[in-house]
N, C-alpha and C positions, 0 to 999 in steps of 0.2 A: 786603723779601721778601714775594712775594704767593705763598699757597697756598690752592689750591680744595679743598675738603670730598670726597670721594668716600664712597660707601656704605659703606666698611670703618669709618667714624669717627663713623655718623651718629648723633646722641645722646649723642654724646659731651660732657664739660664741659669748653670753652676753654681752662683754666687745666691739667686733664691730656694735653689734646690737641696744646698748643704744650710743655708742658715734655718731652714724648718726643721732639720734632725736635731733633737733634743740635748744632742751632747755636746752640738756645738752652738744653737742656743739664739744667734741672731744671724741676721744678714749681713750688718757691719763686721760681727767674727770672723763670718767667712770670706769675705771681702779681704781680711786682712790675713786672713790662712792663704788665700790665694796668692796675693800681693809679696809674701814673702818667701813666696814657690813651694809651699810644703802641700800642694795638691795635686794631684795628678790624674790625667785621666787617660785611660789605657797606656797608663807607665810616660805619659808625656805630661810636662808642667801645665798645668791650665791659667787660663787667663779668666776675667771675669765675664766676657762679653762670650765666651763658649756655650752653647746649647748641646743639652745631653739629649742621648738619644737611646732607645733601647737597646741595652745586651753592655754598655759600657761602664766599665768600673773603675770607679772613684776610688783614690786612697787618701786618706789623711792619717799621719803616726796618732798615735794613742795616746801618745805622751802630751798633745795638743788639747786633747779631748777632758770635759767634765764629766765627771763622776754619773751616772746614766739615776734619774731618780725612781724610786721604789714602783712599783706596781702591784697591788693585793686586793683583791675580793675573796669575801667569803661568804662562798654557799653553792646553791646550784645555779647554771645559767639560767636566764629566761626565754629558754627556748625548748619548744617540742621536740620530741623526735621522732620523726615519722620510719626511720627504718634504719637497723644497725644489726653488722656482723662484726666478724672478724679484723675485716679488712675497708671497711666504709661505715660512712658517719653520715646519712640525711637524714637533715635540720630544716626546721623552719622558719627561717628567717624574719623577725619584724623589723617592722618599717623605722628609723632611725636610731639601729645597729649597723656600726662599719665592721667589714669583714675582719680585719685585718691590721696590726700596728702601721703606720706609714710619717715617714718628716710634716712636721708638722700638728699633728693630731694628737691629743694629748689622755683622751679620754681611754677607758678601756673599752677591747674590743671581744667581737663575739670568739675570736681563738683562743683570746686570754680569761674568758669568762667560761670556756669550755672547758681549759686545760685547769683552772681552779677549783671547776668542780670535778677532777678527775677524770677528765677522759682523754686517751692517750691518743693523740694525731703525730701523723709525719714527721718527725722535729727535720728544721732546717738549721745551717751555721751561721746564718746571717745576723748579726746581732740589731741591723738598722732595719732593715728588711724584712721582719720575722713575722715568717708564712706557714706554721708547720700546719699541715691536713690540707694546706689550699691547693683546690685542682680551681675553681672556676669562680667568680665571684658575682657578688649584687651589689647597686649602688646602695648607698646609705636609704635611702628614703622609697628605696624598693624594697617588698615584703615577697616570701614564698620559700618553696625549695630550693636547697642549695646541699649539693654532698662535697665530701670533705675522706682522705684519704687516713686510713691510721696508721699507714707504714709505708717506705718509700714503693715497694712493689707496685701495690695500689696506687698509689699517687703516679707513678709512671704510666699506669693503663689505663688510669681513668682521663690522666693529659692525651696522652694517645688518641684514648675513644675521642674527645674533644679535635684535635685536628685532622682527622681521620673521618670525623662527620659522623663517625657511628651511635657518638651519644648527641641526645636529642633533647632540647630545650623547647620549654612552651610557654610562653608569657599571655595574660590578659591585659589588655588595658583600653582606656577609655578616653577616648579622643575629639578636641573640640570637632564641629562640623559634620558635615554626613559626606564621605566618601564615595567618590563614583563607582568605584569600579569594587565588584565581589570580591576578587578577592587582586593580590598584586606584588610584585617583587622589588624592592629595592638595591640598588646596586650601587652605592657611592660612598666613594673610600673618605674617611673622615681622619681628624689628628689632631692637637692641642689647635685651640682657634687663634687667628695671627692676630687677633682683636683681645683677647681675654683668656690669659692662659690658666683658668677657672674652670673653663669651659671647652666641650669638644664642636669643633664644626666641619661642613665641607669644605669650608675657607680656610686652608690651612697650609702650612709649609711643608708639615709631615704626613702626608697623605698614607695611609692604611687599607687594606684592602677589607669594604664590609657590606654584608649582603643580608637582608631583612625581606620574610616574605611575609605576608598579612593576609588572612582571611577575614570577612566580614559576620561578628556572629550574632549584632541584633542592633538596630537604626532606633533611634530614641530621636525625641525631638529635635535638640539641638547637640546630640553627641554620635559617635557610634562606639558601640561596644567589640576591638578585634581581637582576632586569635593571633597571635606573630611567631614563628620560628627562626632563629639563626642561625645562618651559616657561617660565622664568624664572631667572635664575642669581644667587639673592642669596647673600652669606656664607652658610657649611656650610650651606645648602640641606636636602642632601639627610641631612645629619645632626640637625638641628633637626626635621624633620619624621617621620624613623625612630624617632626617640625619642618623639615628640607621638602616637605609635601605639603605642609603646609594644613597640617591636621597635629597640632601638637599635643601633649598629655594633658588630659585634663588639671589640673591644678600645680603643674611639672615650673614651680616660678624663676629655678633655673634658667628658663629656655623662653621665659616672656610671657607665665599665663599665671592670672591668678588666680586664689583659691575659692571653688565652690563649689557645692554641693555638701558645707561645713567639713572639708578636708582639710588637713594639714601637712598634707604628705600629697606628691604626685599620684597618682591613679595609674599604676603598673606591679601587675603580680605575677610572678612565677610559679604558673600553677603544675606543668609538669613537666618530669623530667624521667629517661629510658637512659641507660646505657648497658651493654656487657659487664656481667663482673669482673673486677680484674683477675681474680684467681681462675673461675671457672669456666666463665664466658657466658653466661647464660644469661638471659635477658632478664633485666630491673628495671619495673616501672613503678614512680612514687606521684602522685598525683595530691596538689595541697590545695583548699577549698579558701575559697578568699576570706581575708580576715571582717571582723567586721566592720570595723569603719569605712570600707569598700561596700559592703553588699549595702551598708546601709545608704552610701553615696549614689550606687546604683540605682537603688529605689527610687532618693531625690530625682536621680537623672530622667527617670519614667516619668517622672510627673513636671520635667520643667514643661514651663509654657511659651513655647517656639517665638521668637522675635519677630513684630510684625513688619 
């Protein structure tokens, strides 16, 4: 089994990184995969106390590994879709759907719910790792737009447009406190937090390069309602950074807030998204209207009664 490191695991310790992938089952196996050198990592023996980091690949023989167990749904996904060609798949994401298989996670995911009810995305080789159609992602408990590649072409032009800043992400969300300033940019690199490797923070070892700009689009009593674009899309982004201001997500209890306004889920949607196409290059904009558990949190938020 060869698996590459991606950003979700970066900082992570070897020994909890391989015992969440399913075929090897615990932390103690891997401990002991380790300990008898059959691991490696960019072709050198690891040790247990090694932190991975992105771009670096794991090997473990095959011959060490359990049997990978069954994965099946039947029917269609539970998800809209708001625009599809050829060459691209935007979906609309609900609120606690993961994008994507990852160690650890056991449940199915929106690729594997896609690709069951027949639609053809990217296929990737990775067997631990398996991302086919992924160009960009959403956290679990964020809802909205999200596109998705059906073939490598696409899937290379749409990462492009993404590093390249030419496709364009637009999130709402809804933030304790009233904010000073109209509108504002943030600029501070975040990476697995040195306190809780759960969690992303500016306190960190692995420091990333990430930039969050916020417009102001309506003051409510005790919240405000912003517009956010990225110029960078690391893990909870735009959550790690609301908070580092000291305006965190309304009901986000990851990051220290609890829930109300009867949410259950953080108060962050991705309402729209532009990129070039990959084939032709012509400009795609997909725009997703908040679901409702949102609009109706929204309401609540117009009517809280400010703290005296």
């Amino acid at each position: 089994m060869k698996v590459t490191v991606d950003e979700d695991f970066d900082g992570q310790r070897i020994d909890r990184f391989l015992g969440a992938i399913e075929r090897i089952g615990s932390r103690s196996r891997a401990e002991k995969l380790i300990e008898e050198g059959l691991v490696t990592i960019d072709g050198r023996p690891a040790i247990k106390s090694n932190k991975v980091r992105n771009g670096f690949v794991i090997e473990v023989p095959d011959a060490e590994l359990a049997e990978p167990a069954p994965r099946t749904y039947e029917g269609k996904a539970p998800v809209d879709v708001l625009y599809e060609d050829d060459d691209v798949l935007v979906v609309d994401k609900p609120a606690g759907m993961v994008v994507h298989p990852a160690p650890g996670y056991r449940q199915l995911t929106l690729v594997e719910l896609l690709a069951a009810g027949g639609v053809n995305l990217a296929d990737n080789d990775d067997p631990v790792m398996y991302r086919p159609g992924v160009v960009h992602r959403l956290d679990k408990n964020t809802s909205g737009v999200m596109m998705l590649a059906k073939n490598h072409l696409a899937q290379r032009q749409l990462q492009l447009a993404l590093r390249e800043r030419t496709a364009k992400r637009e999130y709402l969300a809804l933030v304790n406190g009233h904010v000073p300033s109209r509108a504002g940019r943030v600029e501070a690199p975040i990476g697995r937090d040195s306190r809780d490797s759960t969690k992303r923070s500016i306190d960190t070892d692995f420091p990333q390069e990430a930039i969050t700009h916020f417009v102001i689009q309506e003051v409510l009593p005790t919240t405000t309602l912003l517009k956010l674009k990225l110029e960078t899309g690391r893990t909870h982004q735009i959550r790690v950074h609301l908070q580092a201001i000291d305006h965190p997500v309304v009901a986000d209890e990851t990051y220290g807030v609890s829930p109300e306004f009867g949410l259950e889920r953080q108060f962050l949607h991705a309402a729209r998204l532009s990129f070039p196409h990959p084939r032709t290059g012509e400009p795609v904009e997909v725009a997703c209207p908040l679901p409702e558990e949102l609009t109706v949190a929204l309401g609540e938020a117009r009517r809280a009664q400010p703290d005296r």
